[in-house]
C-alpha atoms as one frame of an Amber mdcrd trajectory, in Angstrom:
protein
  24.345   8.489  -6.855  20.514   9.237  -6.080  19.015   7.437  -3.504  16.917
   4.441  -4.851  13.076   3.746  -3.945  11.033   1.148  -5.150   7.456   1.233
  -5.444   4.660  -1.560  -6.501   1.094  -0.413  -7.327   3.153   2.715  -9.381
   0.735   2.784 -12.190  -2.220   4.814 -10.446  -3.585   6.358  -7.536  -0.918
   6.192  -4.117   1.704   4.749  -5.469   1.670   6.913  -8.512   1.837   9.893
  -6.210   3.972   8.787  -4.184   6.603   8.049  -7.252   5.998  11.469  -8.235
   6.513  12.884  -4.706   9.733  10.837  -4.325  11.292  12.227  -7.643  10.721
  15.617  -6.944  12.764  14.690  -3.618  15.592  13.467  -5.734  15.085   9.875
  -5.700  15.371   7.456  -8.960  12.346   5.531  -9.475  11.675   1.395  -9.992
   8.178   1.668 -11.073   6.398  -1.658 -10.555   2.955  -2.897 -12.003   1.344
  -5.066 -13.862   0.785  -2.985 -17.062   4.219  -2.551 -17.771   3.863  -0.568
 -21.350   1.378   1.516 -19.141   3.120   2.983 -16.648   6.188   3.720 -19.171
   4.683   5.600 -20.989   3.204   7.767 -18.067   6.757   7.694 -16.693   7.892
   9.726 -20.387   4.936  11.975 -20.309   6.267  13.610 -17.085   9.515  14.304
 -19.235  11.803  12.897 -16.773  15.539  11.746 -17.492  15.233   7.664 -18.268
  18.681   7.703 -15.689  16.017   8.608 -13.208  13.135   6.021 -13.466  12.983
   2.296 -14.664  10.276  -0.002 -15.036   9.725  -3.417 -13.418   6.563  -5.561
 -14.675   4.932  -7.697 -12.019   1.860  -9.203 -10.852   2.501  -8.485  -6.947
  -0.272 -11.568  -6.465   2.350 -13.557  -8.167   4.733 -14.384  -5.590   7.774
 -15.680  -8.430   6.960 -12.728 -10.527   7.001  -9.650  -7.449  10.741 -11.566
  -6.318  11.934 -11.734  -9.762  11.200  -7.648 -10.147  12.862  -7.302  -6.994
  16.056  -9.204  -7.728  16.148  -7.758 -10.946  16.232  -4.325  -9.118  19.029
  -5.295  -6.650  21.082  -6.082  -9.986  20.399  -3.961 -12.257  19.923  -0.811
  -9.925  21.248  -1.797  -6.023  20.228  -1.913  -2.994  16.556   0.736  -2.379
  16.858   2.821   0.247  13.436   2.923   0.268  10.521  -0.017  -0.695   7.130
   0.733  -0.749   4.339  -2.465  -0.571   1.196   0.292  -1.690  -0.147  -2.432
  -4.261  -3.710  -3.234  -3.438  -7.307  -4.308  -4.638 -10.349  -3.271  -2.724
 -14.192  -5.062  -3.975 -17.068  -5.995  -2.202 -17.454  -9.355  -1.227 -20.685
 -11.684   0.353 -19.395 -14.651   2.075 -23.044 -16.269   1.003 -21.876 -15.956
  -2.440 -19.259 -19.178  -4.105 -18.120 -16.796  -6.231 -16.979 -14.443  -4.153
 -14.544 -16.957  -2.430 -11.793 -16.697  -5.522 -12.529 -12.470  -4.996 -11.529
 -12.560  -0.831  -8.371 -15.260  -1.737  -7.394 -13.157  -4.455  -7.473  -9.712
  -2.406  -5.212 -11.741   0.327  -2.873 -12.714  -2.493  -2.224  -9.142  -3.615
  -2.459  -7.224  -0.080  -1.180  -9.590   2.116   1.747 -12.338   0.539   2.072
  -9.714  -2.113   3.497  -7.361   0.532   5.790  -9.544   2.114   6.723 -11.077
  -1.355   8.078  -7.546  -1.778   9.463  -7.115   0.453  11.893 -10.772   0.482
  14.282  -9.731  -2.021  15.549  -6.443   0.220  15.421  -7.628   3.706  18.801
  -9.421   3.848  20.573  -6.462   1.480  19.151  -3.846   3.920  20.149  -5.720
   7.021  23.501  -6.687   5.755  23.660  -2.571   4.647  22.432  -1.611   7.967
  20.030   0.960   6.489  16.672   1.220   4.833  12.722   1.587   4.660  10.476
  -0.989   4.470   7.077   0.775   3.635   3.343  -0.865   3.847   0.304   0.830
   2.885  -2.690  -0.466   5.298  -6.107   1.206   5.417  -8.346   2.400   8.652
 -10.223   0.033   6.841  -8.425  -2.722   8.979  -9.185  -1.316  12.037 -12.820
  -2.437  12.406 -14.674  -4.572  10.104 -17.034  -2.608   7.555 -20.821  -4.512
   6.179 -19.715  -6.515   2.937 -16.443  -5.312   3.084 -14.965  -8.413   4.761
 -11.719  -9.129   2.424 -10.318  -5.560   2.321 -11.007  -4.946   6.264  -9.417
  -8.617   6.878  -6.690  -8.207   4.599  -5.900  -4.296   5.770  -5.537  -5.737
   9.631  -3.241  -8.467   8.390  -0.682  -5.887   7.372  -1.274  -3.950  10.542
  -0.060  -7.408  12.595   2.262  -8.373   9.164   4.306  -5.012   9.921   4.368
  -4.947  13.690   5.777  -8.287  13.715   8.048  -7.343  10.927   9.300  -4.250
  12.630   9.906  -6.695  15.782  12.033  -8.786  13.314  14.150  -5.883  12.020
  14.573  -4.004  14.790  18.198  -3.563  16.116  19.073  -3.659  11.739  19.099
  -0.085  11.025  16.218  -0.627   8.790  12.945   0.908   9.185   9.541  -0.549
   9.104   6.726   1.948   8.597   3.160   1.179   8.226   1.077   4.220   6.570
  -2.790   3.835   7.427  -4.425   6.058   4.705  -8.043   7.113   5.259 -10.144
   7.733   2.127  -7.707   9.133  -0.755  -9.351  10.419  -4.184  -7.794   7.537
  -6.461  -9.827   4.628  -8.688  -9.886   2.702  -5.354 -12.161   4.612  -3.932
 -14.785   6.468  -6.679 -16.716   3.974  -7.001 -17.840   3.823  -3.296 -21.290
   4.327  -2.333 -20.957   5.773   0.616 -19.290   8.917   2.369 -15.906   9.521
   2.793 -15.201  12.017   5.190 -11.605  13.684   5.303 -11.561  12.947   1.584
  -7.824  13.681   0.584  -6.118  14.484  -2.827  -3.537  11.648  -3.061  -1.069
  14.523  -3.822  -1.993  15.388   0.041  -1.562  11.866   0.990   1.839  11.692
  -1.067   3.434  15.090   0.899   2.593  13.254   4.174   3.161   9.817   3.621
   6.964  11.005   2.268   7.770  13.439   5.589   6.739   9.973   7.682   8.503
   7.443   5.828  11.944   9.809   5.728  11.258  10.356   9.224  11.067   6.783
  10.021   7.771   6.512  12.192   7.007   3.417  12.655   2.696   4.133  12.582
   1.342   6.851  10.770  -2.257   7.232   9.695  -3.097   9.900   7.104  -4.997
  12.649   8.137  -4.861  12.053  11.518  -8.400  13.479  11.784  -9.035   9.910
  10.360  -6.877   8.571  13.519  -9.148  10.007  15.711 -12.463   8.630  13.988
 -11.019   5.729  14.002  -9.985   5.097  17.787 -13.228   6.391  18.522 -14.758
   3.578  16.246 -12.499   1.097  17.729 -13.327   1.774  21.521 -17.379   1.755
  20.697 -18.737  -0.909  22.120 -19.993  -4.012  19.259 -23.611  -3.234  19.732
 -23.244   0.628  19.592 -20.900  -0.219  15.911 -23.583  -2.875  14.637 -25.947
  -0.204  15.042 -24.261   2.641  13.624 -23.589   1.169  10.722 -27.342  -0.598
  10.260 -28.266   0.076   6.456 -25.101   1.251   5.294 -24.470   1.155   1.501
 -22.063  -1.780   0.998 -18.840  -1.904  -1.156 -19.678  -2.742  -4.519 -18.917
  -6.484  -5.667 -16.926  -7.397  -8.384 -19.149  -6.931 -11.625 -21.210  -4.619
 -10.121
């Protein structure tokens, strides 16, 4: 049988590439998103066998709904051999702001208990298998925190910490933990920023990568490592030198902007 990999945040941008990526390497597909009719039909435009791909509605914010997708996968289809957490939401937020409370609890939801709701359902199967990849998609965005971006750069270095500690947990199993650091990928996520994004990448690009280091079983990867650099050089600057550098920089938009 084809090796099984499951993937939330399927309907657009990574995780659409990446399910496209992984069935050209052989793999059956469980799709999962909220817009379930959505994503199906996408899934019949690219005229693949329905033996090959299934979809699993969820609202990965919704920890009883993301567990129920995933059990429903381990009966209906078995055991992944690969699960990939690349669900996300990424808006602008103003602590100053009431409203904007609800936004920064609601990206937490969905980036940070939705990605170890995901991943509940497979840990014991995996273990008890003694193979498998458990995949989160982080951001350089969580390695230093960006002007009125506050929930995505907060929630981004939780699942830096969430997966190191989960690789900790798992290690001695068999199964793989891999944390993929993306810079700035061409997807809905990102279009709407209003600011640069250098080392811009096609999320077919991303997808090629992201698959030879998740087969590979890294445990750290960040795509393109040009970003890697940037980044480590952003990390070791000193606060004042950051604070200034990134005086008067356009913000992410807020929600109804």
């Amino acid at each position: 049988m084809k090796p099984l990999v499951f993937i939330t945040g399927a309907s657009s941008g990574i995780g659409q590439a990446l399910a496209v990526r992984y069935h050209a390497a052989g793999f059956r597909l469980a799709l999962v998103a909220r817009r379930g009719a959505e994503i199906e039909a996408w899934a019949r435009e690219q005229g693949w066998p329905e033996a090959d791909w299934r979809v699993l509605p969820a609202d990965v914010a919704d920890i009883a709904s993301i567990t129920a997708a995933g059990q429903r996968c381990l009966a209906e289809l078995g055991v992944p051999d690969v699960v990939i957490a690349s669900a996300g939401i990424s808006v602008g937020v103003d602590t100053a702001e009431a409203a904007d409370l609800a936004v920064i609890a609601r990206t937490f939801a969905t980036n940070n208990v939705g990605m170890a709701a995901t991943f509940h359902p497979f840990v014991s199967a995996m273990r008890a298998r003694g193979s498998g990849r458990l995949v989160g998609v982080a951001s350089v965005a969580g390695i230093r925190g960006l002007p009125g971006h506050g929930a995505y750069c907060a929630s981004k270095a939780g699942v830096i910490s969430y997966l190191e500690s989960l690789r900790g947990e798992m290690r001695g199993s068999g199964v793989k933990v891999v944390t993929i650091v993306p810079g700035y990928v061409d997807t809905p996520l990102t279009r709407g920023n209003r600011y640069g994004m250098p080392f811009l990448m096609s999320p077919e690009g991303f997808a090629d990568r992201a698959f030879a280091a998740i087969q590979a079983g890294v445990s750290y990867r960040v795509i393109p490592w040009q970003m890697g650099v940037a980044a480590k050089l952003l990390r070791l600057l000193p606060n004042a030198v950051f604070d200034r550098l990134l005086a008067g920089r356009p913000r992410k938009r807020r929600q109804g902007e």
